[in-house]
N, CA, C and O atoms as CSV, one atom per row, in Angstrom:
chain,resi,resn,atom,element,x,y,z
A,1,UNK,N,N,-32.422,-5.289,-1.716
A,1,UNK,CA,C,-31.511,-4.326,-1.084
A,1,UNK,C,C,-30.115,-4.919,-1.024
A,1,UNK,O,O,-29.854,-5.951,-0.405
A,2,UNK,N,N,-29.047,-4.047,-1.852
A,2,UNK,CA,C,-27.947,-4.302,-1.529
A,2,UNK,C,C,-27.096,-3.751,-0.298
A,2,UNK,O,O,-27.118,-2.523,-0.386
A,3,UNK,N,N,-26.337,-4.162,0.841
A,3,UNK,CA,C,-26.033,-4.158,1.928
A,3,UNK,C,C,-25.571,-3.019,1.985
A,3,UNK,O,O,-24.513,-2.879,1.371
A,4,UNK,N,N,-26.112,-1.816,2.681
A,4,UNK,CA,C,-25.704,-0.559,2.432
A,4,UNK,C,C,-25.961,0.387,1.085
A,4,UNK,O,O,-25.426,1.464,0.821
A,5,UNK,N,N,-26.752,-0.208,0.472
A,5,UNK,CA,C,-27.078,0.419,-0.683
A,5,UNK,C,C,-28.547,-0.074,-1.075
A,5,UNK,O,O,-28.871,-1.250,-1.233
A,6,UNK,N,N,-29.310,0.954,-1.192
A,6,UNK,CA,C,-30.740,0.589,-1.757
A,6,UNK,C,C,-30.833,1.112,-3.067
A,6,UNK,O,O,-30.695,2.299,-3.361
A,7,UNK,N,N,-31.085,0.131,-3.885
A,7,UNK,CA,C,-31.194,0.564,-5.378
A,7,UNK,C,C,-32.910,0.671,-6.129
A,7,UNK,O,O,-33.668,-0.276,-5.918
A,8,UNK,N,N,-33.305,1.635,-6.816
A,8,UNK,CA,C,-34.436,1.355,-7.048
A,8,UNK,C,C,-34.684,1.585,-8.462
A,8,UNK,O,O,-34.193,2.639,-8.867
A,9,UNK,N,N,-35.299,0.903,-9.313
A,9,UNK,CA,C,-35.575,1.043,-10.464
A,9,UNK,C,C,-36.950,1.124,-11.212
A,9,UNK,O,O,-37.755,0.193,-11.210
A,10,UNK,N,N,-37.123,2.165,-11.771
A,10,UNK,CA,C,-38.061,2.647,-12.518
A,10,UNK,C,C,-38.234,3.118,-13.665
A,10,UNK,O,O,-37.240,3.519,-14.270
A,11,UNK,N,N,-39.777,3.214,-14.391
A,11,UNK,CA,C,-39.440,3.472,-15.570
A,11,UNK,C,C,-40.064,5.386,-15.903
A,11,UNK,O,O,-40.847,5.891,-15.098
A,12,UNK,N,N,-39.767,5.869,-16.644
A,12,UNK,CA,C,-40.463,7.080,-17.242
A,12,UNK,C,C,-40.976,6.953,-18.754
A,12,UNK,O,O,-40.955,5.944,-19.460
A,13,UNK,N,N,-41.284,7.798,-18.964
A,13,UNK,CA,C,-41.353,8.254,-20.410
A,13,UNK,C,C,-40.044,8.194,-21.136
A,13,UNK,O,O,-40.013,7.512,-22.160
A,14,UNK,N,N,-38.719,8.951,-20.660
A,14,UNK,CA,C,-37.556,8.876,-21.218
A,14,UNK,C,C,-36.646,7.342,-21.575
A,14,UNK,O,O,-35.828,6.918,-22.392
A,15,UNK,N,N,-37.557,6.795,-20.133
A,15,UNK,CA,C,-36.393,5.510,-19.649
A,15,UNK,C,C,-36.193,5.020,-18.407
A,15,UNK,O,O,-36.736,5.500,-17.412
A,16,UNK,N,N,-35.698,4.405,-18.396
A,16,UNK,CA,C,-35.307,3.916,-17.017
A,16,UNK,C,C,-34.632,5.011,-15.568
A,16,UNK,O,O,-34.208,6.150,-15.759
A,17,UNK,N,N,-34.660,4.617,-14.774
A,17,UNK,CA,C,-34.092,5.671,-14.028
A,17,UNK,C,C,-33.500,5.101,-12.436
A,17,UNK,O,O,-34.246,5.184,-11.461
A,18,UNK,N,N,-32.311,4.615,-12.332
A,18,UNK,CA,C,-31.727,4.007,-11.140
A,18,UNK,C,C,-31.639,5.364,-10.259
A,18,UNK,O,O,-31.183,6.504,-10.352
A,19,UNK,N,N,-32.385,4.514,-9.308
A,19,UNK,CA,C,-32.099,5.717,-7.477
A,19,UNK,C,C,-31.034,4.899,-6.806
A,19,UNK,O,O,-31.058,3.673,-6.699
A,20,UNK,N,N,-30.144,5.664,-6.389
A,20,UNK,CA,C,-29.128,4.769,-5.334
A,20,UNK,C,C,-29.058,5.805,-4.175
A,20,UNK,O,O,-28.789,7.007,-4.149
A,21,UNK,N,N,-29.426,4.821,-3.152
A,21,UNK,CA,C,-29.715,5.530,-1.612
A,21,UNK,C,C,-28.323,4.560,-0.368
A,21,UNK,O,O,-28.213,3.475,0.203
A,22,UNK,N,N,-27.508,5.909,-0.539
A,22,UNK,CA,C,-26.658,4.621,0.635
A,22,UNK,C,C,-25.046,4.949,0.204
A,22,UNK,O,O,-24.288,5.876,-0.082
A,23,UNK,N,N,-25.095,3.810,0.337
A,23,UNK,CA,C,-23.078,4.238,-0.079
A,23,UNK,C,C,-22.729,3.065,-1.803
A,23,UNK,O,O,-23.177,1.920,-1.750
A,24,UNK,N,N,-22.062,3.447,-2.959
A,24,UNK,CA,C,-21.656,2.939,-3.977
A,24,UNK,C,C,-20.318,2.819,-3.634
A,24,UNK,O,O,-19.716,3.867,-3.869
A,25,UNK,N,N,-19.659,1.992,-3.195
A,25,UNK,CA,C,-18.459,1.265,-3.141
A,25,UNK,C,C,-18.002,0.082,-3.588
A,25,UNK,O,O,-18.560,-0.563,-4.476
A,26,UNK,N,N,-16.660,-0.362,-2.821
A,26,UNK,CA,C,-16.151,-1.350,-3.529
A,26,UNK,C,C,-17.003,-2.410,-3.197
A,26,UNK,O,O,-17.190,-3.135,-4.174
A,27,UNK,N,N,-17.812,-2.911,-1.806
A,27,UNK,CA,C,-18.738,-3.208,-1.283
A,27,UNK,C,C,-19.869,-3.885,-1.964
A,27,UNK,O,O,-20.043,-5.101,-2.049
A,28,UNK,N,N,-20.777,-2.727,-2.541
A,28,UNK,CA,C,-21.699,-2.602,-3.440
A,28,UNK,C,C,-21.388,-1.968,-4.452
A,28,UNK,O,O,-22.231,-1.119,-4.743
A,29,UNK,N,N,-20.359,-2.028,-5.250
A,29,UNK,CA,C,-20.383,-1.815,-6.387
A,29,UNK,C,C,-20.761,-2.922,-7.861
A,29,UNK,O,O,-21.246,-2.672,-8.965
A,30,UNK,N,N,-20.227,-4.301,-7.162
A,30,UNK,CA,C,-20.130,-5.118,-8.304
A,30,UNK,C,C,-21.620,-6.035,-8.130
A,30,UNK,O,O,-21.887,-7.001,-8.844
A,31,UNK,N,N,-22.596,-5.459,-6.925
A,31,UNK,CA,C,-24.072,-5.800,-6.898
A,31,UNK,C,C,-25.032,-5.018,-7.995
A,31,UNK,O,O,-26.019,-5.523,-8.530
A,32,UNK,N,N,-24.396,-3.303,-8.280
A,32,UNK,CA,C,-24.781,-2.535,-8.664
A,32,UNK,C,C,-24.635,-3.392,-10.622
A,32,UNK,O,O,-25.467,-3.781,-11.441
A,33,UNK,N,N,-23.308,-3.330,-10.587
A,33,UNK,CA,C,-22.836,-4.228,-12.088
A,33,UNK,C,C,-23.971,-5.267,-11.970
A,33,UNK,O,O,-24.801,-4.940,-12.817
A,34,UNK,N,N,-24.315,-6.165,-11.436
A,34,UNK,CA,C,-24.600,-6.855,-11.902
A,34,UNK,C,C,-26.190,-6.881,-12.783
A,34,UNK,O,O,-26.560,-7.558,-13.743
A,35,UNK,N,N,-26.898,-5.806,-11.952
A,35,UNK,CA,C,-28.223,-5.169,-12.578
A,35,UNK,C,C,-28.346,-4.480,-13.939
A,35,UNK,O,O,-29.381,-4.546,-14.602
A,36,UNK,N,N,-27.168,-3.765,-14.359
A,36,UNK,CA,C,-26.733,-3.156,-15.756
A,36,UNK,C,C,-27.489,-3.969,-16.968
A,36,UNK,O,O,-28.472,-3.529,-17.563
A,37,UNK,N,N,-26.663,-5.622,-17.308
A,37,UNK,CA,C,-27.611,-6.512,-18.137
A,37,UNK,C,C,-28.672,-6.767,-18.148
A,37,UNK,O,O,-29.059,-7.606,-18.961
A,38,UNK,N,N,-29.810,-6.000,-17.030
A,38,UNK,CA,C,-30.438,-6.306,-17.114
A,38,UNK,C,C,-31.628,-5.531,-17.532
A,38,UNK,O,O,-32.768,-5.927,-17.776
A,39,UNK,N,N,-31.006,-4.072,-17.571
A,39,UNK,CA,C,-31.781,-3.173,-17.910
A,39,UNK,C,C,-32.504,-3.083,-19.746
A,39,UNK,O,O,-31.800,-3.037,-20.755
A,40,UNK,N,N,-33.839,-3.080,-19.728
A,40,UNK,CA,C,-34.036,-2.833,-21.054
A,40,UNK,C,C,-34.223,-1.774,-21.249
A,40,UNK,O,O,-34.861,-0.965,-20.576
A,41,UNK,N,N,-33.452,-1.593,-22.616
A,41,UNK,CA,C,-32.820,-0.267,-22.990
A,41,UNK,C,C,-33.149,-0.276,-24.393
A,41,UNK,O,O,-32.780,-1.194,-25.125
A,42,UNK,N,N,-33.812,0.683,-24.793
A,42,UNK,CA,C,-34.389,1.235,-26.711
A,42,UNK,C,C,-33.549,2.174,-26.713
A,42,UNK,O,O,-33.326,2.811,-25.683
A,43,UNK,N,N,-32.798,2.487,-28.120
A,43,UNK,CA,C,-32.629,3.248,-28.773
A,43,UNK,C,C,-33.435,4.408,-28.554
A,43,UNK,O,O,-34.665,4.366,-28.544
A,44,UNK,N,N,-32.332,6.092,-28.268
A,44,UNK,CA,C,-33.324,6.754,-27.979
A,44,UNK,C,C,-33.923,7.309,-27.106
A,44,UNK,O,O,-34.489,8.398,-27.200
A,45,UNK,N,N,-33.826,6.290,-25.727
A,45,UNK,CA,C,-34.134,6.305,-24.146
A,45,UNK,C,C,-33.022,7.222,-23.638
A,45,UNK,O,O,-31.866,7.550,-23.907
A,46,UNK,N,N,-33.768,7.403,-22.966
A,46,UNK,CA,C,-31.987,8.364,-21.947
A,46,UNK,C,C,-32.147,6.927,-20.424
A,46,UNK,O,O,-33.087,6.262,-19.989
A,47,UNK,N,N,-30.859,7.021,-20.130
A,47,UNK,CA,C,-30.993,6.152,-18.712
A,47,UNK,C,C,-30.447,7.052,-17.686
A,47,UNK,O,O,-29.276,7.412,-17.808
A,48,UNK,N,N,-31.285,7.541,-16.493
A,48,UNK,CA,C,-30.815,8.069,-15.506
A,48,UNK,C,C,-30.444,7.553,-14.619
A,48,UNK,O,O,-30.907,6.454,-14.313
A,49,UNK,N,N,-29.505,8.141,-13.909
A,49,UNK,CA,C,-29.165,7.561,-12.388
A,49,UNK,C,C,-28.913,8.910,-11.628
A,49,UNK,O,O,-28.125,9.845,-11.770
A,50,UNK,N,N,-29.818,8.635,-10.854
A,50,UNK,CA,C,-30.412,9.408,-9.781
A,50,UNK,C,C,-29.485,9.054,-8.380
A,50,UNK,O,O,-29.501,7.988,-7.765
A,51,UNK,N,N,-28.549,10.460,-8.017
A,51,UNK,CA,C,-27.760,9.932,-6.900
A,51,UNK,C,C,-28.152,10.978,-5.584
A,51,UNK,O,O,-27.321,11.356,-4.759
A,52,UNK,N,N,-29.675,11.372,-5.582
A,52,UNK,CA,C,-29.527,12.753,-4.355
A,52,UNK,C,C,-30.154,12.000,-3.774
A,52,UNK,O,O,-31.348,12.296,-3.736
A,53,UNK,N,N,-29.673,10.444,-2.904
A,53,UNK,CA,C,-29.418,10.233,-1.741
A,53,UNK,C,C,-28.287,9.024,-1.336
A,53,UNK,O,O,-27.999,8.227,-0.443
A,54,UNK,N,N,-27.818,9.562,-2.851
A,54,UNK,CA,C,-26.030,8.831,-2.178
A,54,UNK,C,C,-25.671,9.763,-1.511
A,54,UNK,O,O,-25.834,10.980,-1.596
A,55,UNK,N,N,-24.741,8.572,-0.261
A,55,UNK,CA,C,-24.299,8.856,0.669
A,55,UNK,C,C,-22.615,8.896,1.018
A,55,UNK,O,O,-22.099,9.613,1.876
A,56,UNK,N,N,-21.920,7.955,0.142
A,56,UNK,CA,C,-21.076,7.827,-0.423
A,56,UNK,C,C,-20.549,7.446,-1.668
A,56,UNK,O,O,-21.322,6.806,-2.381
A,57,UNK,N,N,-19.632,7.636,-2.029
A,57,UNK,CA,C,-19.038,7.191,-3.607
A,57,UNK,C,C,-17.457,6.815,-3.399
A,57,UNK,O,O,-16.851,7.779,-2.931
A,58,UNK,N,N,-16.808,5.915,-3.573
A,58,UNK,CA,C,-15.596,5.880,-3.578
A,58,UNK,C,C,-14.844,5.540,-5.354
A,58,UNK,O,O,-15.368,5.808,-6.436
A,59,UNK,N,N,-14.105,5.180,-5.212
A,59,UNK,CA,C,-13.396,5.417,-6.781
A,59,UNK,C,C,-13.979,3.902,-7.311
A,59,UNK,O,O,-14.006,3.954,-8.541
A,60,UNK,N,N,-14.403,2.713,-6.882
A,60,UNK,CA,C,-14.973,2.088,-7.526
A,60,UNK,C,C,-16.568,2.028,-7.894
A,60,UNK,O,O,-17.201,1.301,-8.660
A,61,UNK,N,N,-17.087,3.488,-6.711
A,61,UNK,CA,C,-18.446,3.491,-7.369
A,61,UNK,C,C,-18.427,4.355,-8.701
A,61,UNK,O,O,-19.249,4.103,-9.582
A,62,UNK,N,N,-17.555,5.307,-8.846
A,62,UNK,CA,C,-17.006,5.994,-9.867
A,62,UNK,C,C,-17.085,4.931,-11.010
A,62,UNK,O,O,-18.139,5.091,-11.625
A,63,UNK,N,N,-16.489,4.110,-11.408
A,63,UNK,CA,C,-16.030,3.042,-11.879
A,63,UNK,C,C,-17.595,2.484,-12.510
A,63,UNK,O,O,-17.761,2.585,-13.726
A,64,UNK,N,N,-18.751,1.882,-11.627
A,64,UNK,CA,C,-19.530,1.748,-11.778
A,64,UNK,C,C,-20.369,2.820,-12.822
A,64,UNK,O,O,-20.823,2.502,-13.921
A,65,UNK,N,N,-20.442,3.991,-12.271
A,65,UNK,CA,C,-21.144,4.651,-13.133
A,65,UNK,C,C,-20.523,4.953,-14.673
A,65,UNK,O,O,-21.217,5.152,-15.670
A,66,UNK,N,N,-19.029,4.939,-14.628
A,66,UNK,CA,C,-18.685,5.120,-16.073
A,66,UNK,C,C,-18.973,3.879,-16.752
A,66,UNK,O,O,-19.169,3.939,-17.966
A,67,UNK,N,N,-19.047,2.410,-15.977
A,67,UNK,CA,C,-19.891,1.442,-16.711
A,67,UNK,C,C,-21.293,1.359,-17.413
A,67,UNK,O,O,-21.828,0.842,-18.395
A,68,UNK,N,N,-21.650,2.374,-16.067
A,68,UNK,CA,C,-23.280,2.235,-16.706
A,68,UNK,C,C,-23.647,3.406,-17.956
A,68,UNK,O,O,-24.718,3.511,-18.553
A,69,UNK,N,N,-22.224,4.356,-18.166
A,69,UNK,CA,C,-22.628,5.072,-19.253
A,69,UNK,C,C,-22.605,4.475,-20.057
A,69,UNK,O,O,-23.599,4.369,-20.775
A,70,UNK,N,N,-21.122,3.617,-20.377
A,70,UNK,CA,C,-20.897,3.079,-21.743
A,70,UNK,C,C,-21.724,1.873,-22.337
A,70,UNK,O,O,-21.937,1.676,-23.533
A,71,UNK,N,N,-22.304,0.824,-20.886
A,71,UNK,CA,C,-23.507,-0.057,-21.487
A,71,UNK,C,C,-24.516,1.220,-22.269
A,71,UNK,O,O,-24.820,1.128,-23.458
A,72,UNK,N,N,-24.953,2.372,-21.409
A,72,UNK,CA,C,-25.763,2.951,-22.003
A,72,UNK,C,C,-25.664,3.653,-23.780
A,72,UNK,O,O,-26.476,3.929,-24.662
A,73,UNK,N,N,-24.296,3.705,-23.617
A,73,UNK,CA,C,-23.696,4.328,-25.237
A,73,UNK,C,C,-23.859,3.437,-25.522
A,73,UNK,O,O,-24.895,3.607,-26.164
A,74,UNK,N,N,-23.543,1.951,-25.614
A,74,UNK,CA,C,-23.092,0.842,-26.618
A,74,UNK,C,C,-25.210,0.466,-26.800
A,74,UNK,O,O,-25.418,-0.504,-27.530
A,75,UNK,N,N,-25.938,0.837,-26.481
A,75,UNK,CA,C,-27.205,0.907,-26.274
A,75,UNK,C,C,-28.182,1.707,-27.471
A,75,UNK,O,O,-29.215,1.504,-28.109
A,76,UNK,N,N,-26.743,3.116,-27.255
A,76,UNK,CA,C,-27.573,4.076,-28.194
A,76,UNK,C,C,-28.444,4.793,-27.139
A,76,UNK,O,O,-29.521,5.080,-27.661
A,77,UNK,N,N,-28.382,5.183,-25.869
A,77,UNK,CA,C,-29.275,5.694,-25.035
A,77,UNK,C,C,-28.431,6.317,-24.650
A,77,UNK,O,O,-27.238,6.014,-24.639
A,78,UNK,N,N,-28.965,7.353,-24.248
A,78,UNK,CA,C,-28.037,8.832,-23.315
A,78,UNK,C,C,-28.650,8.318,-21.944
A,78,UNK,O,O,-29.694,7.770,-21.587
A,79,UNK,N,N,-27.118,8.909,-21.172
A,79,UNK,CA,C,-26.673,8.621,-20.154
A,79,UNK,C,C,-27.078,9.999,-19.235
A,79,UNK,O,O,-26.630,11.123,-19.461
A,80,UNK,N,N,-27.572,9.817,-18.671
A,80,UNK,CA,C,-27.586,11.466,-17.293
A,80,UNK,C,C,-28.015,11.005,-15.693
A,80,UNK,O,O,-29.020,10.377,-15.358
A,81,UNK,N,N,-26.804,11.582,-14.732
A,81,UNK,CA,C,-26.712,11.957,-13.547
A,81,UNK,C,C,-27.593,12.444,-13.202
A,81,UNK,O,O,-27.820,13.289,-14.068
A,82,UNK,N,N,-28.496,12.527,-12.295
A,82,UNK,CA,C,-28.877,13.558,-11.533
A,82,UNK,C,C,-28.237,14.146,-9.929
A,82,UNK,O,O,-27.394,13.649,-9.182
A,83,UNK,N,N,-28.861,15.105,-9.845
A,83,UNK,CA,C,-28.610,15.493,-8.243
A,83,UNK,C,C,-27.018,14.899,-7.705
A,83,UNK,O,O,-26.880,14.126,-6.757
A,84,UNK,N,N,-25.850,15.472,-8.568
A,84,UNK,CA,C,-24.932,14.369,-8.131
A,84,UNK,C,C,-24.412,15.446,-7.008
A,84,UNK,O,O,-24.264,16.662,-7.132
A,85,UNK,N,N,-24.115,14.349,-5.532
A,85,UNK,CA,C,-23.491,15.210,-4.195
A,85,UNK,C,C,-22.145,15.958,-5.039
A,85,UNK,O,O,-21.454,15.512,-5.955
A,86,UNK,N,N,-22.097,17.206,-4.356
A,86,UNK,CA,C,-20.865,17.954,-4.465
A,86,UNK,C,C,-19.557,17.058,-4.176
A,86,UNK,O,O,-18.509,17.303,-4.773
A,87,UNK,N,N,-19.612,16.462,-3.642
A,87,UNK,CA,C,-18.233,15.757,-3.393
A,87,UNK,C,C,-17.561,14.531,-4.330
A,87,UNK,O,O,-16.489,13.936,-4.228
A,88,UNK,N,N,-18.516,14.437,-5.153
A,88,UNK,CA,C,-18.592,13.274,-6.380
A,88,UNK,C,C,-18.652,14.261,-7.141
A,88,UNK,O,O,-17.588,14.197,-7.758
A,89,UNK,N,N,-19.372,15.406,-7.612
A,89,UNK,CA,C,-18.874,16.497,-8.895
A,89,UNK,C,C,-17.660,16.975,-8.443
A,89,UNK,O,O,-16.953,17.446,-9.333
A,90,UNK,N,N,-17.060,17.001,-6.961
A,90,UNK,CA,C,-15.479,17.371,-7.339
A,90,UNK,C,C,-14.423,16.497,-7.703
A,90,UNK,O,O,-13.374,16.866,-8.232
A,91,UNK,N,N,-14.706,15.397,-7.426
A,91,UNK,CA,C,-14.128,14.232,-8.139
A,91,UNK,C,C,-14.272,14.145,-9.668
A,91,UNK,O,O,-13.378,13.603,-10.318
A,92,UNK,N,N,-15.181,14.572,-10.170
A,92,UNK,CA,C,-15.466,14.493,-11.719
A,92,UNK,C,C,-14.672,15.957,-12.433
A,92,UNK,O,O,-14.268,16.001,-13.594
A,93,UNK,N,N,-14.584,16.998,-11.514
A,93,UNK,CA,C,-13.577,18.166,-11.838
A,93,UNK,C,C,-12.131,17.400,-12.043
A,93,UNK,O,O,-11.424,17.354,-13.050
A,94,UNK,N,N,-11.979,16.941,-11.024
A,94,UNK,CA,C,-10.543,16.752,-11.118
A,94,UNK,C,C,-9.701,15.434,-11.494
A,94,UNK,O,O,-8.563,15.089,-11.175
A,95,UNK,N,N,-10.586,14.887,-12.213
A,95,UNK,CA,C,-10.546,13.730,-13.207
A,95,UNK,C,C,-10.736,13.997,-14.143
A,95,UNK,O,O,-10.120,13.434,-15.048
A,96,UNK,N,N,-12.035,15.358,-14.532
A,96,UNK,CA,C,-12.308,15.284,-16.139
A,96,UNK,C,C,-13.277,15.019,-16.217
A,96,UNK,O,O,-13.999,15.746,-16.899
A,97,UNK,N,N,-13.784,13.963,-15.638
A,97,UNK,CA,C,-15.404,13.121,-15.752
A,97,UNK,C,C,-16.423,14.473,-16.086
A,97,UNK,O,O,-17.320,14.267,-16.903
A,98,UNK,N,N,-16.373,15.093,-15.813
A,98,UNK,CA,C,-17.195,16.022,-16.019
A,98,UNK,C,C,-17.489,16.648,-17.416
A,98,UNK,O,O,-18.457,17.390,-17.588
A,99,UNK,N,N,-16.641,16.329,-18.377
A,99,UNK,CA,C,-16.475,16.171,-19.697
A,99,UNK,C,C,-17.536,15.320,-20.479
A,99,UNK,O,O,-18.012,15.553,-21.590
A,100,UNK,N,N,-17.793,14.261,-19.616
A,100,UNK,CA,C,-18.091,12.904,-19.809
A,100,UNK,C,C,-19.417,12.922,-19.965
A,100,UNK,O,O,-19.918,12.805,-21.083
A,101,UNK,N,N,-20.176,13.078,-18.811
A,101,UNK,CA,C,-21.298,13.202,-17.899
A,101,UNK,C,C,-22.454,14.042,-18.503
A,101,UNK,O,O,-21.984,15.102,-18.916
A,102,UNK,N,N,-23.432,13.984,-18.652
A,102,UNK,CA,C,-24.208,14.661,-18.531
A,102,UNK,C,C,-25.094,15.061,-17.483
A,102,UNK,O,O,-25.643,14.104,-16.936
A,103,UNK,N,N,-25.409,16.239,-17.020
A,103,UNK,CA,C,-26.002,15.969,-15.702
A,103,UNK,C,C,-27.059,16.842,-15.874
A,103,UNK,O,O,-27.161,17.718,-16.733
A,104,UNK,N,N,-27.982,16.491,-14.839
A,104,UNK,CA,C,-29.412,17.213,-14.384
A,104,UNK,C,C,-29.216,17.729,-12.965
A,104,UNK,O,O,-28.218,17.398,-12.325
A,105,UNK,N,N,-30.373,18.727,-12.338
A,105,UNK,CA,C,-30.715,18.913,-10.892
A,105,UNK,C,C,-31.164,18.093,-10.235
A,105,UNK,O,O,-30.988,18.048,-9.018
A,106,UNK,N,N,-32.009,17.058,-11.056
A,106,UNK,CA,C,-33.357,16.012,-10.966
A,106,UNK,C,C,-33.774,15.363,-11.705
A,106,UNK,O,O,-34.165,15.789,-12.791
A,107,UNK,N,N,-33.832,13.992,-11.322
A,107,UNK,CA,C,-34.425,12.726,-12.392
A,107,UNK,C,C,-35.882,13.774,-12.925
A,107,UNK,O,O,-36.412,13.392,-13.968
A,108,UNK,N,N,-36.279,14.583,-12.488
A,108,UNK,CA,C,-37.628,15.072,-13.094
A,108,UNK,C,C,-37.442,15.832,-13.780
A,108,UNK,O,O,-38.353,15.978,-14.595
A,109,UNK,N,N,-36.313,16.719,-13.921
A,109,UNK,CA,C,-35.545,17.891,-14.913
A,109,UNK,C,C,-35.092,16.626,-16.243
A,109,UNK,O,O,-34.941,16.865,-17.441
A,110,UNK,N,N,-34.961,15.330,-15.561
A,110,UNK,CA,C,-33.901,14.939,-16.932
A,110,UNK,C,C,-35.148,14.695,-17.700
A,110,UNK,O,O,-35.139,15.318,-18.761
A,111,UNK,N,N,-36.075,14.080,-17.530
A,111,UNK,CA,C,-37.176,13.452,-17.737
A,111,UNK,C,C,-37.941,14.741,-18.587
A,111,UNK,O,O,-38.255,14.578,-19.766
A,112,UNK,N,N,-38.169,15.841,-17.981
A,112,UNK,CA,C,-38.612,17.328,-18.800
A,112,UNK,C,C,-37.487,17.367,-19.728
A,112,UNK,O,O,-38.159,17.178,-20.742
A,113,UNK,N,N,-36.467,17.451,-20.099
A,113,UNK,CA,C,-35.307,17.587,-20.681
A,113,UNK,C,C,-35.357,16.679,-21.810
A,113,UNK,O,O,-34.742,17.105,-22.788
A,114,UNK,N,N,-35.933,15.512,-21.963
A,114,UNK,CA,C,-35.478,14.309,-22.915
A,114,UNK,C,C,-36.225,14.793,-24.130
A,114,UNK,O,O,-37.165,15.535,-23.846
A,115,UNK,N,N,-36.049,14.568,-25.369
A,115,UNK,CA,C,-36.289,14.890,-26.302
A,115,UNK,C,C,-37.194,13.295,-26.902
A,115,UNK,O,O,-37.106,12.259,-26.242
A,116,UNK,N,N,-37.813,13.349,-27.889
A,116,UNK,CA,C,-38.152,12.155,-28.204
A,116,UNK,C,C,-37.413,11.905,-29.206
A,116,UNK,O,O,-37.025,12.894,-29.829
A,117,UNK,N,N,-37.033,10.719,-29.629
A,117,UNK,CA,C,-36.268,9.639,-30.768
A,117,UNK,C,C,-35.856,10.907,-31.930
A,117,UNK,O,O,-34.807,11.521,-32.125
A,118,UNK,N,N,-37.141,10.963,-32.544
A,118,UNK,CA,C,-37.008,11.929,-34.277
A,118,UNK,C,C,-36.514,13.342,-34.116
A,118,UNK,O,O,-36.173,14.031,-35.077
A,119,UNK,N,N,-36.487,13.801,-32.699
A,119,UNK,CA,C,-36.301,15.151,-32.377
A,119,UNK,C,C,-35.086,15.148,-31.456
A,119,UNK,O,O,-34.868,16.152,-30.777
A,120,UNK,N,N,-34.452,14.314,-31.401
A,120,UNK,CA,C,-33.117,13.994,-30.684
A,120,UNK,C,C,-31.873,15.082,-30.788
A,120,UNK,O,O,-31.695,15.463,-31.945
A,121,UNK,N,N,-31.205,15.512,-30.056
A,121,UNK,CA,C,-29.594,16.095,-30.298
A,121,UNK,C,C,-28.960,14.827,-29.216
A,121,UNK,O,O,-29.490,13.908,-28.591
A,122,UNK,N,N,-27.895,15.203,-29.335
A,122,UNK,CA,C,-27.101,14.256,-28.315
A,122,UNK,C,C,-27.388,14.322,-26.678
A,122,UNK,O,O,-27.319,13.306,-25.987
A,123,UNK,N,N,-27.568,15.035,-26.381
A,123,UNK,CA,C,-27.662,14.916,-25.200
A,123,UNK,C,C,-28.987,15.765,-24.638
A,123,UNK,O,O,-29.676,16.319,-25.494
A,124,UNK,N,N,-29.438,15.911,-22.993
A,124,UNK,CA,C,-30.831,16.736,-22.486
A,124,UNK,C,C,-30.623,18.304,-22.695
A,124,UNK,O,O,-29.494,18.794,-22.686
A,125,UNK,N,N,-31.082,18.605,-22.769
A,125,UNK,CA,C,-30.807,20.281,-22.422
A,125,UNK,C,C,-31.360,20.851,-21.065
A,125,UNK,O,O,-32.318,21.583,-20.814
A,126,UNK,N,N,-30.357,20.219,-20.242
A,126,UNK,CA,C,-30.907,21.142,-18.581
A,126,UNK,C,C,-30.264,21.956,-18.608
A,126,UNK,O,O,-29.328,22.218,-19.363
A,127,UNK,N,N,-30.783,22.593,-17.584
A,127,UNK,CA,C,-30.194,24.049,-17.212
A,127,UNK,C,C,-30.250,24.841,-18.306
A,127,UNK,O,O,-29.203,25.422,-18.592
A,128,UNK,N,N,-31.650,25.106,-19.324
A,128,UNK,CA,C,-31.995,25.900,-20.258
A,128,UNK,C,C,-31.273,25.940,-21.594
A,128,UNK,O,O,-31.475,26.711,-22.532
A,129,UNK,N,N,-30.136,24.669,-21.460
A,129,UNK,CA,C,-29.181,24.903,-22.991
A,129,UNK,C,C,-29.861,23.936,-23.937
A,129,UNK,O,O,-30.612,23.107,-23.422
A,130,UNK,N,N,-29.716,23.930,-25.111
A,130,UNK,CA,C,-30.676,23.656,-26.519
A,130,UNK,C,C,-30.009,22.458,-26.363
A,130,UNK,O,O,-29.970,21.864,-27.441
A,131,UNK,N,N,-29.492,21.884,-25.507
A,131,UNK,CA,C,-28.544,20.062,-25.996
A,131,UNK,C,C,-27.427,20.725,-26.403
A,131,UNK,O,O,-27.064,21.855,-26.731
A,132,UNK,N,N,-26.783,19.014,-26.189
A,132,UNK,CA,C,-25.487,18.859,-26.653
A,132,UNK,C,C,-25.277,18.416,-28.225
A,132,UNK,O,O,-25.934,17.485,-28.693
A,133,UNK,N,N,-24.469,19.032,-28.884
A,133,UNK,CA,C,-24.639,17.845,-30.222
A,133,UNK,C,C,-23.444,17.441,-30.785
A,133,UNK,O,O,-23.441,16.629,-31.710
């Protein structure tokens, strides 16, 4: 447990899937970094991060997660949000991030959503759309 932040990691069928329960700040943000290297990651995998019981986000937990996309791109694994609080998707409006992001309702939507390796588009198709490509 990071101090104000409980992180939990698991695996699926898709991939890995970080829960963060608590607050992602400047605080616990660079505890959060430091778990990234350590994730094993295939080609193929999607990596989720599951935020419906963050509690806070400030601009360096922001920071964090655009880290953990691009380890995840430089990986070759798609990247998806889940459950992200309204107050962190309005931050991603008005930055753009939302461009960025792929998101789900639920680590269990992303997980229904993932495509396997040979049958891949770029991204999940939640919320009933055929993927991104």
């Amino acid at each position: 447990m990071i101090t104000g932040l409980n992180v939990n990691i698991r695996t699926t069928r898709a991939g890995p899937v970080i829960e963060l329960k608590g607050r992602l700040d400047h605080d616990t943000a660079p505890d959060v970094l430091t778990l990234l290297p350590g994730l094993a990651l295939r080609p193929g995998q999607q990596l989720v991060v599951d935020l419906a019981q963050l509690t806070f986000c400030d601009s360096r937990g922001i920071s964090v997660l655009v880290a953990a996309r691009n380890r995840a791109l430089a990986a070759d694994v798609i990247f998806v949000l889940t459950a992200v609080p309204e107050r962190v998707d309005r931050i991603f409006r008005i930055t753009g991030l939302e461009q960025v992001f792929f998101t789900c309702t639920s680590a269990q939507e992303a997980d229904r959503a993932w495509i396997p390796p040979a049958r891949q588009p770029v991204g999940p198709s939640c919320n009933g759309d055929e993927g991104v490509t």
